[in-house]
C-alpha positions in Angstrom: 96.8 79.3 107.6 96.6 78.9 104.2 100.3 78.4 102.7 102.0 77.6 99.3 102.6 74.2 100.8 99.3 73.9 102.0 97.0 74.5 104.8 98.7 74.2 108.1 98.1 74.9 111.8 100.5 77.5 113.6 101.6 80.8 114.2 102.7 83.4 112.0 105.9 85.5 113.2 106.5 89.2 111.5 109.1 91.6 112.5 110.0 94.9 110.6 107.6 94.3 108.0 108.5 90.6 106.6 107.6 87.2 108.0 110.3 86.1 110.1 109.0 82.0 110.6 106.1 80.1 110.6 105.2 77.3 112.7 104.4 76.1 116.3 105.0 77.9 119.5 107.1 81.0 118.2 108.4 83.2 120.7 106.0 86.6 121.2 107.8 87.9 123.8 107.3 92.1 123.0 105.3 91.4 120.1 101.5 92.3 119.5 100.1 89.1 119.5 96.6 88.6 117.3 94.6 85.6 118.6 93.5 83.5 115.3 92.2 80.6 117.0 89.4 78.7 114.8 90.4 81.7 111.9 91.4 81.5 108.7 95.1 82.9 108.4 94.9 83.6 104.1 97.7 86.1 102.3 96.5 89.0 101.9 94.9 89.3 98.3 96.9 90.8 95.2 94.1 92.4 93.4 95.7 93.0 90.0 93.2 94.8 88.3 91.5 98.4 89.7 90.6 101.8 88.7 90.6 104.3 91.6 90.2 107.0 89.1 92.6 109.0 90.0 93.7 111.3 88.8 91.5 113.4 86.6 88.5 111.4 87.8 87.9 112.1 90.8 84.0 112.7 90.4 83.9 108.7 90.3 86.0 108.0 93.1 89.9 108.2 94.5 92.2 106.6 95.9 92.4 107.3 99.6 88.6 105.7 99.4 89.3 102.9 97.2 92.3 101.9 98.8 90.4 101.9 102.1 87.9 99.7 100.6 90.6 97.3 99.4 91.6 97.1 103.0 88.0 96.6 104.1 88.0 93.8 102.0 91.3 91.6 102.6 93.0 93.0 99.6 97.1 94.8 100.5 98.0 94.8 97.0 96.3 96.6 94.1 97.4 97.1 90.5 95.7 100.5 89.1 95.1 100.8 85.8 96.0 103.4 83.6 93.1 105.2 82.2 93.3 107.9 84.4 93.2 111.3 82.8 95.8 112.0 81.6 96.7 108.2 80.5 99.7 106.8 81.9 101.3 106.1 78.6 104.7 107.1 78.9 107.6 107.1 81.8 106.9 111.0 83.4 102.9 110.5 83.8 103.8 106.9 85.7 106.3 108.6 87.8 103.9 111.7 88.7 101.1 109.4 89.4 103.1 107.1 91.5 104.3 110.2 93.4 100.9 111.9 93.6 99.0 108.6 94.8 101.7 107.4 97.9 100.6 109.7 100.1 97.0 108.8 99.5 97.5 104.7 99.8 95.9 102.7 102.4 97.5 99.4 100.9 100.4 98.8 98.7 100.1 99.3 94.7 101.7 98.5 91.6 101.2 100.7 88.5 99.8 99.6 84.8 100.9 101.8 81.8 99.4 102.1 78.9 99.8 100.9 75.2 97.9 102.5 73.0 98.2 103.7 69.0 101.8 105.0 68.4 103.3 105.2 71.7 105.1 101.5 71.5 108.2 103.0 71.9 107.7 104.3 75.9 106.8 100.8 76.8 110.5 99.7 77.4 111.6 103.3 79.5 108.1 102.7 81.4 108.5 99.2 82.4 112.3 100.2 83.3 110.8 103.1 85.5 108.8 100.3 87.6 105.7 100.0 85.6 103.6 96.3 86.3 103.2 95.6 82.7 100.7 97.7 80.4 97.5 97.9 78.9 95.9 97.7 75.5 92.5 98.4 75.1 91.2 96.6 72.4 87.5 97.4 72.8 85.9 100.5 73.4 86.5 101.6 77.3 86.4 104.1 80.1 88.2 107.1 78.7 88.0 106.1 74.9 91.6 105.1 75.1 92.5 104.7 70.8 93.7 100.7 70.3 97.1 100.2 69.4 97.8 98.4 66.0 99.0 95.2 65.2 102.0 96.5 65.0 102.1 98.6 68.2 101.0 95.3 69.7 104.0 93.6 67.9 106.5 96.0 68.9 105.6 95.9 72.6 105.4 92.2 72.9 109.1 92.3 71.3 109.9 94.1 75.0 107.9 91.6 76.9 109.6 89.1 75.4 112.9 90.5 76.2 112.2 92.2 79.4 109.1 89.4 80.9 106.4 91.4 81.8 102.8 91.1 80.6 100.8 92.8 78.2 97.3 92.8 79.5 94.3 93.3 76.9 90.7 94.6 77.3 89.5 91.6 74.8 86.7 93.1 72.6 86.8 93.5 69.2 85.6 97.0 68.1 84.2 96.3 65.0 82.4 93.4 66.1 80.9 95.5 69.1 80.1 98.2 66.8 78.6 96.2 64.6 76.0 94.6 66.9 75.5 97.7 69.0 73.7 99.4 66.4 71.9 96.2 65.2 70.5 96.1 68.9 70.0 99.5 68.8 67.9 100.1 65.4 66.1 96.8 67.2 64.8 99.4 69.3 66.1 97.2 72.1 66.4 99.4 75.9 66.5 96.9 78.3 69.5 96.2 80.7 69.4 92.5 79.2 70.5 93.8 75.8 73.9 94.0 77.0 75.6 90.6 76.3 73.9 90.6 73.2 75.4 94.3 71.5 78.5 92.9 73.0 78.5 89.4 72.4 81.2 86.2 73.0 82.2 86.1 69.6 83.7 89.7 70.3 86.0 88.3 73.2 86.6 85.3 70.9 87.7 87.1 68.2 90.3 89.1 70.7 91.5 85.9 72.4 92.6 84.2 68.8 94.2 88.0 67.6 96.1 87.4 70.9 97.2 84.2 70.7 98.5 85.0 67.3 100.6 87.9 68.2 102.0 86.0 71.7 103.4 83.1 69.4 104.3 85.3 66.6 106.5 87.2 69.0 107.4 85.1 72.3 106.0 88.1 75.0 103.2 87.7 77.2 99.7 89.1 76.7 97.0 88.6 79.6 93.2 88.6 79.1 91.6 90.5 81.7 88.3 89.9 82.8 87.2 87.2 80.7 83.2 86.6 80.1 83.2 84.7 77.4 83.4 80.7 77.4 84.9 81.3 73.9 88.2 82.3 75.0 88.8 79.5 76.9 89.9 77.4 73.4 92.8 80.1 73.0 93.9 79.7 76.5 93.9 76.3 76.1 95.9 75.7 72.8 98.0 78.5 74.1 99.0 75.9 77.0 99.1 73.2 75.4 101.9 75.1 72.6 103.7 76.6 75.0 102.9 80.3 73.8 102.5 83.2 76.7 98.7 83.7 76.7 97.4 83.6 80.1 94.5 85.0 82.0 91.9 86.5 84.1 88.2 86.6 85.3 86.1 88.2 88.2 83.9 87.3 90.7 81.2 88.5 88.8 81.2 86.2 85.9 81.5 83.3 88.3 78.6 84.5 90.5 75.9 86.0 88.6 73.4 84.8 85.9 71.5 86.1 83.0 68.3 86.6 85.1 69.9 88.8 87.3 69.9 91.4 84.7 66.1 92.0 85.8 66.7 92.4 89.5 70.2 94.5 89.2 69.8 96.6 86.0 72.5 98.9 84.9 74.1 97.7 88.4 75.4 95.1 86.7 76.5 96.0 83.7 80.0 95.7 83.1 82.6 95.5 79.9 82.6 92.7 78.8 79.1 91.7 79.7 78.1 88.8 82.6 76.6 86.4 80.5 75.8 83.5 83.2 74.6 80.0 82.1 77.2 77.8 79.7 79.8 80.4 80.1 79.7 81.0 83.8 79.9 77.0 84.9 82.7 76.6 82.6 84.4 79.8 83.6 83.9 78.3 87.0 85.3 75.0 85.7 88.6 76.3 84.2 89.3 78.7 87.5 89.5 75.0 89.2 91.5 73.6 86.6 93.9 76.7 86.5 93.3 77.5 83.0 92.8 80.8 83.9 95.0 81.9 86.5 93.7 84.7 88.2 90.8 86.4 89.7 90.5 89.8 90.3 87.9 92.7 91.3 87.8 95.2 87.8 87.1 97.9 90.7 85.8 100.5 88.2 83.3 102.9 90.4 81.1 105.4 88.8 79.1 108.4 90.1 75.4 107.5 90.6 74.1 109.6 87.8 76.5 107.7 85.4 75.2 104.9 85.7 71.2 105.4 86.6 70.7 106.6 82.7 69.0 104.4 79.9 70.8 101.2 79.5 73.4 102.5 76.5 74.4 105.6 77.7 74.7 104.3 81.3 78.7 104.1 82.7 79.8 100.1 82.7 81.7 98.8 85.8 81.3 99.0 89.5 82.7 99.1 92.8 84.4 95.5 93.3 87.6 95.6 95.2 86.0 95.5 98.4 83.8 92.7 97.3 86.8 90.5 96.3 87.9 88.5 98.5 84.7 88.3 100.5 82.7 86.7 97.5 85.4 84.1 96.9 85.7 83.1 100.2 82.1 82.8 100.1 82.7 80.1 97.1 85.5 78.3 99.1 82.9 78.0 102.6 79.9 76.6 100.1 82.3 73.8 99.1 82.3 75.4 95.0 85.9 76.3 95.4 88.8 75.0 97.9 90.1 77.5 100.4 93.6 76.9 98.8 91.8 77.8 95.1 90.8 81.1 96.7 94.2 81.6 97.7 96.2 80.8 94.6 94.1 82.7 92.5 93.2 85.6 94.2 96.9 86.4 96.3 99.5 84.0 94.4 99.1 84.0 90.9 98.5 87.6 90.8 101.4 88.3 92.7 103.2 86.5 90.4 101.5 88.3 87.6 102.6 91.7 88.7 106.5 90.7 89.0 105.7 90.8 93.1 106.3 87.4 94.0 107.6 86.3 96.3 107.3 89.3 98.2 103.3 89.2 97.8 100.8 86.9 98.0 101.8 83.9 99.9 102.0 83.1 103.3 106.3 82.2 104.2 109.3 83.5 105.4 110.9 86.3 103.7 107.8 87.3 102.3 105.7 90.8 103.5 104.0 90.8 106.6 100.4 91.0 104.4 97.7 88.7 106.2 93.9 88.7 105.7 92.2 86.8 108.9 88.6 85.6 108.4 86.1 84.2 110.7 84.9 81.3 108.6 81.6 81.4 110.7 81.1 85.0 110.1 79.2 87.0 107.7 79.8 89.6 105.2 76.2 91.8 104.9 77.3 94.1 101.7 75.2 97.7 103.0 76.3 101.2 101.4 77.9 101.7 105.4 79.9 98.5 105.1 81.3 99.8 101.7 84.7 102.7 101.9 84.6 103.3 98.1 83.0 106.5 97.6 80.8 104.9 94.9 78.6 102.8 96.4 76.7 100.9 93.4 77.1 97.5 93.0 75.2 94.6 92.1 76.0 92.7 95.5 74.5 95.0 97.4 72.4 93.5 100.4 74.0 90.1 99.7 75.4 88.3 102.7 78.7 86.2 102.2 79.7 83.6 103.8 82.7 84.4 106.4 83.9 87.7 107.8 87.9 89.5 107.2 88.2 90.9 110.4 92.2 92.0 110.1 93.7 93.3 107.3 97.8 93.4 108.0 100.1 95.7 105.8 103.7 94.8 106.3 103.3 94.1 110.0 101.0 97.0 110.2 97.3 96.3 111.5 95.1 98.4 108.7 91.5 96.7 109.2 90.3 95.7 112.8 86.9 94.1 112.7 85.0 97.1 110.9 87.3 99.9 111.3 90.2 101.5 108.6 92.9 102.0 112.1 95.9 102.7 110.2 96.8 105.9 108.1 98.2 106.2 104.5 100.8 103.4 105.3 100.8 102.0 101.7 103.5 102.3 99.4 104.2 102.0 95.7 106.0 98.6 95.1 108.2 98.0 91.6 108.3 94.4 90.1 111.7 92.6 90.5 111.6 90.8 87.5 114.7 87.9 86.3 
């Protein structure tokens, strides 16, 4: 099992939801006992960064399916986004949707409010009423969510600051997009490949230097979600190095794929901000080892079929990635590009962590939740449209074949994935960050 202390041999004890011990020989008597022998006992994974789509979305997907297909997939923790219809961006909306998705939840979830222009002052009553941290969109988006201003952004990091929780950015800048979007366009350009150029690094650089700006002007915490760009990484690092709360996040995607693929997957794969491959994806790679960026997580964001099979710039951007998650990093760890105990601190621990849920999430020790991903390490993982449970089934790993197989996925105690089969109910629950 893989543990904050390291990988270990042993057994894992859970009673009424929470680890009870760890070690050698614990006593079983009356207890379902799981044989794990030559398995990989992992946490199961925090992903921190999802949109079910519900509600008001429901065409693209929901939550009883993407929930399932975070269980398929290892994941017991999820943070939804907030660019639902309506947007979460004050305290009533979080609490209806937290109320209106619990019945629906096949694994646990946190929620993300939004910021957006003039609604700065909600962050504080929405953080208070459980919220995760919230969202700016900086670039344009899913849902055409208006950016805040500077001084929404200034306002709401004077909160973080006070309260701790983070601020997480969609790190585009709009003009610059704009700006090449139509130069591409009037280029007469069409081709899935066009992409990362109408949306290119200098866009996410840009963002990452606004945001380091406004972390150390005000002393909160911004996160940069789903980073593509190589660029950013200077900002993350002189934002370490200084001591000022800019931290961040990338996905499987930008560590896996490559430029060329843009010819074999097509709109499959395009996603905001665009996979760029080459310089950017080895040292993307190389600063996920080195823990400059903290985090790994899916950017679930399914779309119906005919969203997405339309010319390249009216086509929807993001697919189905939750399920996809762990399996694909796993798949890293067993082909020696990652360590197992990478996988696990990105992926379960410092997401956890990000969310305000550690220590009850993402590790592996006593007093934490019962949430355990077991994987056959001499499995497979064939991605087919059967093995998906997201209604959307578009993604640009389909057909691959992964290294390793989850075959349990334990909520609290509670067995929800066995070997190929969703065998719980609705069991998840909404979870509130306990923040110092």
């Amino acid at each position: 099992m893989v543990t904050p202390w390291g990988v270990i041999e042993g057994d894992v004890l859970i009673v009424e939801g929470r680890i009870r011990a760890i070690g050698k020989g614990l006593p079983a008597e009356g207890a379902k006992v799981i044989d794990a022998t030559n398995k990989l006992v992992l946490p199961g994974a925090v992903d921190e960064h999802v949109h079910m789509r519900e509600p008001g979305l429901l065409h693209k997907d929901d939550f009883t399916h993407g929930t399932m297909a975070a269980a398929a997939g290892g994941v017991t923790t999820v943070g939804e986004m907030p660019n639902t219809l309506p947007p979460v961006k004050n305290k009533e909306i979080l609490e209806e949707k937290a109320r209106l998705l619990s019945s629906k939840a096949y694994v646990d979830f946190g929620l993300w409010g939004v910021l957006t222009k003039g609604n700065a002052a909600d962050v504080e009553e929405m953080i208070t009423a459980g919220a995760v941290g919230v969202k700016a969109f900086l670039g344009p988006t899913t849902g055409n969510i208006p950016p805040p201003s500077n001084q929404d952004m200034l306002a709401a990091l004077e909160v973080s600051a006070r309260l701790w929780f983070p601020i997480a950015i969609h790190g585009e800048d709009a003009e610059i997009v704009d700006y090449y979007m139509r130069k591409m366009k009037a280029a007469g350009r069409d081709d899935p490949a066009v992409w990362p150029e109408a949306r290119p690094p200098e866009a996410e650089e840009a963002a990452a230097w606004l945001a380091y700006s406004l972390a150390k002007a005000s002393g909160g915490w911004i996160h940069i979600v789903h980073i593509g760009a190589a660029e950013v990484l200077d900002a993350l690092a002189k934002a370490a190095a200084e001591g000022v709360n800019l931290t961040g996040e990338t996905c499987p995607h930008y560590l896996i794929l490559d430029i060329e693929d843009y010819s074999r997957y097509g709109n499959a794969m395009k996603v905001n901000p665009p996979v760029r491959g080459g310089r950017h994806r080895e040292e993307l790679m190389e600063a996920v080892k080195s823990g400059l960026i903290e985090v790994v997580a899916s950017d679930h964001a399914p779309h119906a079929a005919e969203e997405k099979n339309r010319p390249v710039w009216e086509a929807a951007s993001g697919f189905s990635g939750t399920q996809t998650l762990y399996p694909s990093m796993i798949d890293l760890a067993l082909r020696g590009e990652l360590g197992i105990e990478d996988v696990v601190r990105l992926v379960a621990e410092s997401p956890a962590k990000v969310l305000g849920l550690w220590p009850m999430k993402g590790g592996i020790m006593p007093g934490a939740d019962g949430d355990i991903a077991i994987v056959d390490p001499r499995g497979e993982t064939v991605v087919t449209e059967e093995w998906f449970r997201s209604r959307s089934k578009i993604t640009p790993f389909m057909g691959w074949k992964f290294r390793g197989s989850i075959e349990y996925t334990i909520l609290r105690g509670i067995v929800v994935y066995d070997r190929g089969e969703i065998v719980s109910g609705p069991v998840g629950k909404h979870v509130k960050p306990v923040r110092e």
